[in-house]
C-alpha positions as CSV (number, residue, x, y, z in Angstrom):
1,X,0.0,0.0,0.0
2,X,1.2,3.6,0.4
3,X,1.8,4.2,-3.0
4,X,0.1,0.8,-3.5
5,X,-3.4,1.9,-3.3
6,X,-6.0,-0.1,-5.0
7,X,-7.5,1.8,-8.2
8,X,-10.3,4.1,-6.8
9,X,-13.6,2.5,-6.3
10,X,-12.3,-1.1,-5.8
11,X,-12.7,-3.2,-2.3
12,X,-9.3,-4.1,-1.1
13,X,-9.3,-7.9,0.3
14,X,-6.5,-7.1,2.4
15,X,-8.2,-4.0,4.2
16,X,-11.7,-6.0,4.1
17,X,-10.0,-8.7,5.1
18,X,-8.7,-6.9,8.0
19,X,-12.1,-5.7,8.6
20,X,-14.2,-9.1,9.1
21,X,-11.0,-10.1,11.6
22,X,-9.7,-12.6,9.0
23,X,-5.9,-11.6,9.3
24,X,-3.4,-13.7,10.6
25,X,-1.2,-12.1,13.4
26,X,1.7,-11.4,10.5
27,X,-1.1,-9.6,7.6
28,X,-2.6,-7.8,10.6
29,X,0.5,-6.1,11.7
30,X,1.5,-5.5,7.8
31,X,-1.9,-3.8,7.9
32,X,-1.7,-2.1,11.2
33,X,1.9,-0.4,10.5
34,X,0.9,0.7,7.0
35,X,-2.5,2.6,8.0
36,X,0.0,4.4,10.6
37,X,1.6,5.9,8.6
38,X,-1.1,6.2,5.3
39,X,-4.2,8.7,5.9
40,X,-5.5,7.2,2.4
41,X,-5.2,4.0,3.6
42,X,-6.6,4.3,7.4
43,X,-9.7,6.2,6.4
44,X,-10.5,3.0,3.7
45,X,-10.2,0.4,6.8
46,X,-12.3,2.5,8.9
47,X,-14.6,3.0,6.2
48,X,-14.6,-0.7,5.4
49,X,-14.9,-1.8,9.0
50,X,-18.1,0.3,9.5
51,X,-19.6,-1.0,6.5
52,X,-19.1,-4.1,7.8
53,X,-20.7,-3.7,10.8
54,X,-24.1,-2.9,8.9
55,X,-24.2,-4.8,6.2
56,X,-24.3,-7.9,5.2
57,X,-21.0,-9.2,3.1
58,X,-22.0,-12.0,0.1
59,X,-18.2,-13.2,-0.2
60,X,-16.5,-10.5,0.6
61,X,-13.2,-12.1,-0.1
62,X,-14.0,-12.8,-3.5
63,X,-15.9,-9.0,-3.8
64,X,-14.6,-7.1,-6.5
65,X,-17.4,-4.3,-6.7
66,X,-18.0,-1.3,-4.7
67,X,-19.0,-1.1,-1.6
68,X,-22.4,0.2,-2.4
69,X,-23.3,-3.2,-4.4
70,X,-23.5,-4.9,-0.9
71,X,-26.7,-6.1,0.6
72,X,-28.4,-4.0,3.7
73,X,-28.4,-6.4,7.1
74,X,-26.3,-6.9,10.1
75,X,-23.0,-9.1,10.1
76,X,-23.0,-11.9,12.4
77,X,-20.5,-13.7,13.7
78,X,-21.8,-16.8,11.7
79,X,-20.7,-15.0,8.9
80,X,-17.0,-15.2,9.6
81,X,-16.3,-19.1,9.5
82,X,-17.6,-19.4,5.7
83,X,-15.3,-16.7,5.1
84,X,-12.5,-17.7,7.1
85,X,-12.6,-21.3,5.3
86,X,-13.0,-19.1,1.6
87,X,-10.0,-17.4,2.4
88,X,-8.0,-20.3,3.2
89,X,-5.3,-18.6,5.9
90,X,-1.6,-18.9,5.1
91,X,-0.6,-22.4,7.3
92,X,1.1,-22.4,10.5
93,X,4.8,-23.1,10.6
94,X,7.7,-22.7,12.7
95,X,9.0,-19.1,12.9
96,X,11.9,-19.3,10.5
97,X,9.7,-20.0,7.9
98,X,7.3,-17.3,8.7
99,X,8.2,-15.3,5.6
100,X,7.1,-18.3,3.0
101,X,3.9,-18.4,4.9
102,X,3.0,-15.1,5.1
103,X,4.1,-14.8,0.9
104,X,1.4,-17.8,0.1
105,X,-1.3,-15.5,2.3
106,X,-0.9,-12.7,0.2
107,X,-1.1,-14.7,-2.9
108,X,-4.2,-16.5,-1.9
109,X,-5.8,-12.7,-0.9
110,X,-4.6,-11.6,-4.6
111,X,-5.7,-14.6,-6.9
112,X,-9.6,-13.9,-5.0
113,X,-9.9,-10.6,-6.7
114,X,-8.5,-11.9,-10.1
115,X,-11.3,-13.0,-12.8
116,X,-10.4,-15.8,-15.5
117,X,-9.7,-13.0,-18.0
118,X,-6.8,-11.6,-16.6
119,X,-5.6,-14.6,-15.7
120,X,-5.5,-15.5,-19.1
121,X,-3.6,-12.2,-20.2
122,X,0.1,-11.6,-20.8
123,X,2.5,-12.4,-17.8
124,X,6.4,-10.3,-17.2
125,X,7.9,-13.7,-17.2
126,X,9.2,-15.9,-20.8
127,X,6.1,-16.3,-22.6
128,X,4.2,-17.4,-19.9
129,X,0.6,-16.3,-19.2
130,X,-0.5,-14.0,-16.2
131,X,-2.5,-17.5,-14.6
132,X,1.3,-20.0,-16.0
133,X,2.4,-17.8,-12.9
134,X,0.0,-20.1,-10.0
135,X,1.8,-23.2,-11.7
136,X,5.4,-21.6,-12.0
137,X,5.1,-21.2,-8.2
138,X,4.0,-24.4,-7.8
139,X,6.7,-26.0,-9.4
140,X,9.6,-24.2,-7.3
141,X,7.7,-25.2,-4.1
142,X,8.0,-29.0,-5.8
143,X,11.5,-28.5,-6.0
144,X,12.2,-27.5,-2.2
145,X,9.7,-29.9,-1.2
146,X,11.7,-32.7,-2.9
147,X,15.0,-31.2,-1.1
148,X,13.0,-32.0,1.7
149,X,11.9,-35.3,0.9
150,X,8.1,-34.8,0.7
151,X,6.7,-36.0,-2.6
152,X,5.1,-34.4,-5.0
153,X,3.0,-35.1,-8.2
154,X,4.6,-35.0,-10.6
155,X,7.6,-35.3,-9.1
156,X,10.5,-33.0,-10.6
157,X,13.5,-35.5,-11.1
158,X,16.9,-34.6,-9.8
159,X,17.7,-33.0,-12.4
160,X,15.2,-30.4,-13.3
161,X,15.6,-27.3,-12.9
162,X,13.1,-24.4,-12.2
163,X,12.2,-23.4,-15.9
164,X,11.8,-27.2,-17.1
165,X,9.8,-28.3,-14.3
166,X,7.5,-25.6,-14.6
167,X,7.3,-26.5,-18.4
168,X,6.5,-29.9,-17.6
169,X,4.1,-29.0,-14.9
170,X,2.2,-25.8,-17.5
171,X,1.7,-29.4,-20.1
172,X,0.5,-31.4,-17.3
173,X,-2.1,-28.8,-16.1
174,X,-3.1,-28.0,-19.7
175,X,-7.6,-27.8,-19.7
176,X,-7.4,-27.7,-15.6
177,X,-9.6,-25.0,-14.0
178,X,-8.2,-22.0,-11.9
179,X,-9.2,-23.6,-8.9
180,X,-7.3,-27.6,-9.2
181,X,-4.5,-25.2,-10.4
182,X,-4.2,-23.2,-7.0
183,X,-5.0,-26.5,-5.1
184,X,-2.2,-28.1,-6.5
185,X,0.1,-24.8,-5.4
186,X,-1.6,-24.9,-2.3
187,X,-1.1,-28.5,-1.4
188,X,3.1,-28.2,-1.9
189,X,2.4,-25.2,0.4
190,X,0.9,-27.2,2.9
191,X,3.3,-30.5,2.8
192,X,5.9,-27.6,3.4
193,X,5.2,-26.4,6.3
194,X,3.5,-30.0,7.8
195,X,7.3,-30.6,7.0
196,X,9.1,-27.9,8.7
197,X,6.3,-28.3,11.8
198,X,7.2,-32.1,12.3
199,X,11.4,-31.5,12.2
200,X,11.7,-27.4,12.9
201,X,15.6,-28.5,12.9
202,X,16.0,-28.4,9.4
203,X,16.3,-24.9,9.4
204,X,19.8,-24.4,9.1
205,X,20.3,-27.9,6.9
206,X,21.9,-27.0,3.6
207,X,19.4,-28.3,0.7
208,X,20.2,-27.8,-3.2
209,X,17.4,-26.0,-5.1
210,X,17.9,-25.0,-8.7
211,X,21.8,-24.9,-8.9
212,X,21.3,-23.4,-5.3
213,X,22.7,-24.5,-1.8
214,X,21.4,-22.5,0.8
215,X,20.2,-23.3,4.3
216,X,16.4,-24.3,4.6
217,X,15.5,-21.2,6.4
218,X,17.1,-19.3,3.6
219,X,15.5,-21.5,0.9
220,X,12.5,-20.2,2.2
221,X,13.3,-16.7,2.7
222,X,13.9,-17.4,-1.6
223,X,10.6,-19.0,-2.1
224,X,8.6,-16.1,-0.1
225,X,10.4,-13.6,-2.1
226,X,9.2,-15.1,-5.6
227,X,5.7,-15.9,-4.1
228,X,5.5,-12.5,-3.2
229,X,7.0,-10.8,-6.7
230,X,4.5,-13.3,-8.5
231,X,1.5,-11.9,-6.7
232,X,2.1,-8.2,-7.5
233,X,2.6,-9.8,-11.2
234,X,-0.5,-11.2,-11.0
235,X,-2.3,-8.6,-9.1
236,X,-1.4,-6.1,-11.8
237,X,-3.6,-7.8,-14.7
238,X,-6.2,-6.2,-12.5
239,X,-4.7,-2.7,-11.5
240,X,-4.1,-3.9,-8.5
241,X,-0.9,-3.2,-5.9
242,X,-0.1,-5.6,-3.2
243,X,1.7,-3.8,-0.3
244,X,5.2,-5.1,1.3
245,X,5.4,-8.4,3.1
246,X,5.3,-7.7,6.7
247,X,8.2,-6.3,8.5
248,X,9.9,-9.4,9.5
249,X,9.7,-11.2,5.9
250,X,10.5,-7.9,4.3
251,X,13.9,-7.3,6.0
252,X,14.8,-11.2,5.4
253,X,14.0,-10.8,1.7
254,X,16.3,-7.8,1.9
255,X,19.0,-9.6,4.0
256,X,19.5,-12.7,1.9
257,X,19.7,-10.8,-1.0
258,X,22.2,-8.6,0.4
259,X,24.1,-11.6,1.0
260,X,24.2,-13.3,-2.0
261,X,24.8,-9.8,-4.2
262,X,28.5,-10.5,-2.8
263,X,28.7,-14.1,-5.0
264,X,27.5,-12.8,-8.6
265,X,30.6,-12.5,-10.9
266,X,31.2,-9.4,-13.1
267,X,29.8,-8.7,-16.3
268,X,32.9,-7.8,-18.0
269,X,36.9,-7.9,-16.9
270,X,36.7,-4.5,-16.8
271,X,33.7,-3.7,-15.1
272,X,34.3,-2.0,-11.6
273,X,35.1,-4.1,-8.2
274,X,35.5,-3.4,-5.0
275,X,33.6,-2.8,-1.6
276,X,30.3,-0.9,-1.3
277,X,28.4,-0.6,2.2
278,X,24.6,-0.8,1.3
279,X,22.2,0.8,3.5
280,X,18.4,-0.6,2.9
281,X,16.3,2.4,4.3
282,X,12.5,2.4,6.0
283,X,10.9,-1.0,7.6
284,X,13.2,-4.4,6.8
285,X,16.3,-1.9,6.6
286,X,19.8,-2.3,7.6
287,X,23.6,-2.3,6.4
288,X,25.5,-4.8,4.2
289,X,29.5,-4.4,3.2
290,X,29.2,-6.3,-0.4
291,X,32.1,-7.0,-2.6
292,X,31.3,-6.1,-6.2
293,X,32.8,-8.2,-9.1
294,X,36.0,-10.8,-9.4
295,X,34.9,-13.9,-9.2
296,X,34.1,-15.3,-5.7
297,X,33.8,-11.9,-4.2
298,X,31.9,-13.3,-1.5
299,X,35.2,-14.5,-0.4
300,X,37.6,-11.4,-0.3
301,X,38.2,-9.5,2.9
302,X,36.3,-7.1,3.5
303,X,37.7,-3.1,3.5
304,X,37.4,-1.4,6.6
305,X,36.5,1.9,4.6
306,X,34.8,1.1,1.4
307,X,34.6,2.5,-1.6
308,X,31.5,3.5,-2.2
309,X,28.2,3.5,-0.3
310,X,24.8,2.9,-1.4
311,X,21.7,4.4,0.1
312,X,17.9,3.4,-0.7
313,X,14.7,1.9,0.0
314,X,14.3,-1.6,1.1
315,X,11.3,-2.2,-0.9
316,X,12.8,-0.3,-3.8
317,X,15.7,-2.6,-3.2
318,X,13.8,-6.0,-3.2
319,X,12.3,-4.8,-6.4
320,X,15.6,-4.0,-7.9
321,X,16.7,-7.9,-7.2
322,X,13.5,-9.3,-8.7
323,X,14.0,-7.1,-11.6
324,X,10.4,-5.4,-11.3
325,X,12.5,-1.6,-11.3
326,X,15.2,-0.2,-13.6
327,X,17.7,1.0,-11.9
328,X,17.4,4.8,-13.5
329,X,14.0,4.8,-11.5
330,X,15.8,4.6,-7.9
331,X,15.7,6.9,-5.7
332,X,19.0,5.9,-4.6
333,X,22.1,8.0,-3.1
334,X,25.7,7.4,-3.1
335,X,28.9,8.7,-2.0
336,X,32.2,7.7,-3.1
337,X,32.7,5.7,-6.0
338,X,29.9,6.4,-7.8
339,X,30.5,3.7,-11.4
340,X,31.2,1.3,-8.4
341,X,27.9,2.0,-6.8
342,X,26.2,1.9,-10.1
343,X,28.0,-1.2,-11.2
344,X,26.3,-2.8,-8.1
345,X,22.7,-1.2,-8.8
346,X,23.8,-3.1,-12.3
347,X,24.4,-6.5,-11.5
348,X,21.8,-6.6,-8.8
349,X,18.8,-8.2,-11.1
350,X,21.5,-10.7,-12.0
351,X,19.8,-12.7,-8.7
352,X,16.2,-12.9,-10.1
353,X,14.8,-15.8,-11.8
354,X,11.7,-16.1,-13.8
């Protein structure tokens, strides 16, 4: 939200949501600390929260008119478990996979206010369509689940990576409906965290997921980030923004990123290296030294004064990694080397996948 209001005259699900008390604890405080700090946005949850209270909501998590289209009568309590069980809440897991749950309860809020038609539309990603996107998801949540050892139909083979899987899995799905497409995203979900919930120690096991070794935890961190790029990718077909993961997930998007910007080798021989401090601004904020270029940077001592530092927004930054902004649009600032800094700003999409 802030600047990701919905288009004027359309229901939000995440403020209605927040409305009828269907949050869980992580959306709720996404919601609470944006309305803060956003007049537009506070007034539209208290406007939505008093409609509620008067009127009767016909599934208001699939509502995608105004506000004035809904019924008159009170809104009982009895209302809230048919809504609860339409909304399907993101599942529980153990905390260091909070992030990947909280991604798949955006994603679920986002996909009930898309119709068929945009889902059908254009995606950012290959050739892919705006609704390939549910099944693209799905298939990198097979591939971590099989790192896991939880099986999955169809199950990806060893040797499969992100982009062929999700090839295989778009043929497989061909003449499906919407909905046994999100069930079978939602069920790899699910075996996820019933996963993590049964052994919480596998959070810091190394697991290899598309040419990637990372811990677990981190693995996750990865999978929340996509889920969450995906679902302002598909939210978009509509005119619809999605606002920041919540505080926690947000800042470690923004962390593992940071991390791994030190491990991407340089474009050319004679593209600019050396160290750049990066400070990530606003909520999920904080300070990274990363090496730029040579390869395994991640591996060179780090310079006590370096180079060049790097100033912007963590959101701005997340979307910089998932290659959703150019870097000409930041709103970035820098001091010292400045063709170092922009080398970094540069390179930094170099982390995204499709």
């Amino acid at each position: 939200m802030g600047d990701a209001h919905l288009p004027e005259g359309r229901l939000s699900a995440f403020l209605a949501e927040q409305a009828m008390d269907l949050c869980g604890a992580d959306e709720a405080r996404l919601i609470a600390g944006h309305t803060s700090a956003c007049p537009t946005c506070a007034d539209a949850l208290a406007s939505i929260t008093a409609e509620a209270e008067w009127r009767e909501v016909d599934d208001l998590l699939l509502a995608l008119g105004d506000v004035g289209e809904l019924p008159d009568a009170p809104v009982p309590a009895r209302l809230r478990a048919p809504a609860r069980a339409r909304r399907r809440p993101a599942p529980r897991v153990p905390a260091f996979a909070a992030p990947f749950a909280a991604a798949a309860g955006i994603l679920e809020s986002v996909l009930a206010e898309v119709g068929d038609d945009a889902l059908r539309g254009p995606s950012p990603v290959l050739t892919w369509r705006v609704g390939d996107l549910v099944a693209h998801l799905a298939a990198g949540n097979a591939l971590l689940a099989t790192a896991l050892g939880v099986a999955v139909e169809p199950p990806p083979g060893s040797a499969v990576g992100l982009v062929g899987h999700t090839e295989r899995l778009l043929a497989w799905v061909t003449g499906w409906p919407r909905e046994r497409v999100q069930a079978l995203w939602r069920h790899d979900v699910e075996a996820i965290a019933a996963r993590l919930n049964a052994e919480p120690e596998l959070a810091s096991r190394h697991v290899e997921v598309d040419g990637v070794r990372l811990p677990v935890a981190d693995q996750l961190t990865a999978r929340a980030f996509e889920t969450w790029v995906h679902a302002r990718d598909i939210a978009a077909a509509v005119g619809m923004r999605v606002p920041a993961p919540p505080v926690d997930s947000l800042g470690a998007m923004a962390d593992l990123a940071a991390r791994l910007l030190s491990t991407l080798p340089p474009r050319a021989a004679t593209a600019p290296a050396g160290t750049v401090r990066l400070t990530l601004t606003g909520p999920g904020g904080g300070s990274w030294l990363v090496q730029v270029g040579g390869e395994g940077a991640a591996d060179l001592p780090t310079a006590d004064r370096p180079e060049a530092e790097l100033t912007l927004d963590t959101v701005e930054f997340c979307l910089l990694v998932a290659d959703r902004v150019h870097p000409a649009r930041l709103d970035a600032e820098i001091f010292g080397d400045d063709a170092l800094a922009a080398e970094l700003l540069v390179i930094a999409p170099q982390l995204s996948g499709p």
